[in-house]
C-alpha positions in Angstrom: 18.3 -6.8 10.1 20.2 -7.3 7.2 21.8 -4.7 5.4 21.3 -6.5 1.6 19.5 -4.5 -1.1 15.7 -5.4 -1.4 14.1 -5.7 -4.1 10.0 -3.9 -4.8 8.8 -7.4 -5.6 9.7 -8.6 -2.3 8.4 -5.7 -0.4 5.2 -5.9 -2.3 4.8 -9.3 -1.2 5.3 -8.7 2.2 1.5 -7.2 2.7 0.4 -10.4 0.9 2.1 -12.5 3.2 0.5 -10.3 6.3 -3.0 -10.6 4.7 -2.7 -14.4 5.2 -1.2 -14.3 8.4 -4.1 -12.2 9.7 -6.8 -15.2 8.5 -4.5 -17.6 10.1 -4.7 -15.7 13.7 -8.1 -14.9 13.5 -8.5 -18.9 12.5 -6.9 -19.6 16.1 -4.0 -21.1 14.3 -0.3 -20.5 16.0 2.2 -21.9 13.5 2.2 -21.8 10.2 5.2 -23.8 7.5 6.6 -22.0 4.3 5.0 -24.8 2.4 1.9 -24.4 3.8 1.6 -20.4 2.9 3.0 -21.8 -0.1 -0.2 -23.5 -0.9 -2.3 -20.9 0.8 -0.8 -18.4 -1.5 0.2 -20.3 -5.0 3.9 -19.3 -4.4 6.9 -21.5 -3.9 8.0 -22.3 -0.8 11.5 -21.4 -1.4 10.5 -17.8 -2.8 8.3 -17.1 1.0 11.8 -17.9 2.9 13.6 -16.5 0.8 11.6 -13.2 0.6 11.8 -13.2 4.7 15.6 -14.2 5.2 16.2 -10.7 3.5 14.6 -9.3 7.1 15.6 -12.2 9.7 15.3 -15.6 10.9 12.2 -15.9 11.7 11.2 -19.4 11.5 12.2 -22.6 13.8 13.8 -26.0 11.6 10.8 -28.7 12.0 8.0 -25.9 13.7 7.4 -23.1 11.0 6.6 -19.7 11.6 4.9 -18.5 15.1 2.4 -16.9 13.2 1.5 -13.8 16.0 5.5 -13.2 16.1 6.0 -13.2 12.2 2.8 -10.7 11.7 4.6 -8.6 14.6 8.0 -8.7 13.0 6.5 -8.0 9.0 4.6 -5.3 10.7 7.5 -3.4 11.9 9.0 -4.0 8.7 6.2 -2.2 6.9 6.1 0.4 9.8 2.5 -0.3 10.4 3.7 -0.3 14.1 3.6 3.1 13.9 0.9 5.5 12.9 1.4 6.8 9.7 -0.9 9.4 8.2 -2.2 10.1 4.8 -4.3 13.1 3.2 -6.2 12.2 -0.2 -6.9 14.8 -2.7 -9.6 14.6 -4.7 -13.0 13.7 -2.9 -14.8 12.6 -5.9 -16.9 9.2 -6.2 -12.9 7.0 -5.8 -11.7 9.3 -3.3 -14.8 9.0 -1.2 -14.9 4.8 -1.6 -11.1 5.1 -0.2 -11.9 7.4 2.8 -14.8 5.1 3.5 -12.4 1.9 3.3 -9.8 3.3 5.5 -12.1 3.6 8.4 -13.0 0.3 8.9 -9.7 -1.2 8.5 -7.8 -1.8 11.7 -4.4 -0.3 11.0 -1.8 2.3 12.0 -2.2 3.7 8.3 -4.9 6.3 8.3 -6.8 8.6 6.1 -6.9 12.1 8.0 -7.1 15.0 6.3 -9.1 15.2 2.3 -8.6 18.1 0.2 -10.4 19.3 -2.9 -10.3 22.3 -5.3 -13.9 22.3 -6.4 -15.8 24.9 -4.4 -18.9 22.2 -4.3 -17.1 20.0 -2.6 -15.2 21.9 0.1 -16.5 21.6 3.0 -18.3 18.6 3.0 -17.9 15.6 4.9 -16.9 12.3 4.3 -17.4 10.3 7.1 -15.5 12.0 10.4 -13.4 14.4 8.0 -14.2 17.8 6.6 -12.8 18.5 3.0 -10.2 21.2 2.6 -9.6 23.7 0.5 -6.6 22.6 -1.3 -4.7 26.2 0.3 -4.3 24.8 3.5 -2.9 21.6 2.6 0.9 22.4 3.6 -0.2 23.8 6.9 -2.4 20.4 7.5 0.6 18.2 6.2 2.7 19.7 8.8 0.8 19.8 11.7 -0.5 16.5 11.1 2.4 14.9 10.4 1.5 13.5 7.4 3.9 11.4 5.0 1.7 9.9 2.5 -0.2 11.4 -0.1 -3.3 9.6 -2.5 -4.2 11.5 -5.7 -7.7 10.9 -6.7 -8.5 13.5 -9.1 -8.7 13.6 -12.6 -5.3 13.1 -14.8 -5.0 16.8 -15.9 -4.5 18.1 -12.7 -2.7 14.6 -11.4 1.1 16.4 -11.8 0.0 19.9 -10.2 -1.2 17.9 -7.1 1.6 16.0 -7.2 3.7 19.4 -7.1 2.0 20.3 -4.7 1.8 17.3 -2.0 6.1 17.0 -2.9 5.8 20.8 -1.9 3.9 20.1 1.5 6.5 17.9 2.7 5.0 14.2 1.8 7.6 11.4 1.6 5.5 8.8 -0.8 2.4 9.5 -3.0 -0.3 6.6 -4.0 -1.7 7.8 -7.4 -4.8 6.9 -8.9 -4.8 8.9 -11.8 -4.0 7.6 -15.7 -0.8 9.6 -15.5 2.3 9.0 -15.3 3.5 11.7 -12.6 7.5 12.9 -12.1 8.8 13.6 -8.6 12.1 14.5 -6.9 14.3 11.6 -6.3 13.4 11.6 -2.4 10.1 11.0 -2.8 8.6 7.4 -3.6 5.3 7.5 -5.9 3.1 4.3 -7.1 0.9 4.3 -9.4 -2.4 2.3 -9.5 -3.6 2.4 -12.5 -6.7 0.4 -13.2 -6.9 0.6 -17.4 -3.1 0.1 -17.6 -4.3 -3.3 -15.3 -7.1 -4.2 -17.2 -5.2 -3.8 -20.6 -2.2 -6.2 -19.1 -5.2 -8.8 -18.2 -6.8 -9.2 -21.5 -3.3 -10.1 -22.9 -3.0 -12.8 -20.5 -6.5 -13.9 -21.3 -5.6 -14.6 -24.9 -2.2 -15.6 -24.6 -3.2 -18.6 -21.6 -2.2 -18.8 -17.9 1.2 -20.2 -18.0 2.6 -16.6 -17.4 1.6 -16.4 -13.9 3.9 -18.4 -12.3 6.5 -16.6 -13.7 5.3 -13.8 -12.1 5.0 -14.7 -9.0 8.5 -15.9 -8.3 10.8 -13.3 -9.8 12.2 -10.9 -7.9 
């Protein structure tokens, strides 16, 4: 693999690029070009080989991509060859949509532990999964061998959960709440923020549709 520096607009492709894949295999189709994902995904051909050259060679001069062997490959670049587990804080009406997601997707990336601080909601269950009281949370994190944390709660209580999840021992946090959250260095946070996305998509709606290509090319 190649040792170059790459950038979070490729890596957030990559998932994007497995999504397709996925519907191509379960289509019964083997090979796939970069021209034809191209089309498949509204990206230029030249940014999809680009974007996997960072990782490999992967793809055969007049054939394409073997589709099974370049899901395998962006798999293992993802690590979602591996089981990698998550705890969600916050079992509210978002919290409980996610949980309920997760179990029906087939990945190595799973939902396994949800904590809460509201005494009406400890102790419930969300599908196979009893929520915690948010005072066991290091213990669970550790002996579950968790690395990823989703914050679902509310945006007041967003950075102390945050604290808290850094404090467990989680290497990345997913976070839901409208707040912008600080974290050591070490430790990789996203933020999904679906007002800060809705705002950003009524500009485009008044300034046209010319601005997506743009997008969708830059690194």
């Amino acid at each position: 693999m190649k040792q170059a520096k790459i950038s979070e607009a490729v890596v957030r492709r990559l998932p994007i690029y497995l999504h397709v894949l996925n519907d191509l295999q379960r289509s019964e189709i083997q090979t796939v070009s970069s021209q034809d994902l191209g089309q498949r995904l509204d990206l230029n051909p030249a940014q999809i080989r680009k974007d996997l050259a960072y990782f490999g060679e992967f793809g055969r001069k007049g054939i394409g991509y073997e589709v099974s062997y370049l899901i395998e490959k962006i798999r293992q670049i993802l690590k979602l060859d591996q089981q990698l587990n998550v705890a969600l804080v916050g079992a509210g009406n978002l919290g409980q949509a996610l949980c309920n997601y997760n179990m029906y997707i087939k990945d190595n990336m799973k939902i396994v532990a949800v904590f809460d601080a509201h005494p009406a909601k400890i102790g419930s269950r969300i599908n196979n999964m009893t929520v915690l009281d948010m005072e066991h949370l290091k213990t669970t994190v550790e002996s579950l061998g968790i690395r990823i944390g989703i914050i679902t709660v509310p945006a007041v209580e967003a950075q102390n959960v945050a604290d808290k999840l850094v404090a467990a021992g989680v290497e990345g946090i997913l976070n839901f709440a409208p707040a912008i959250l600080k974290v050591p260095e070490l430790v990789r946070i996203h933020h999904a923020d679906f007002t800060t996305e809705l705002l950003s998509l009524a500009y485009y709606l008044e300034n046209g549709a010319d601005h997506n290509d743009d997008d969708k090319v830059v690194d």
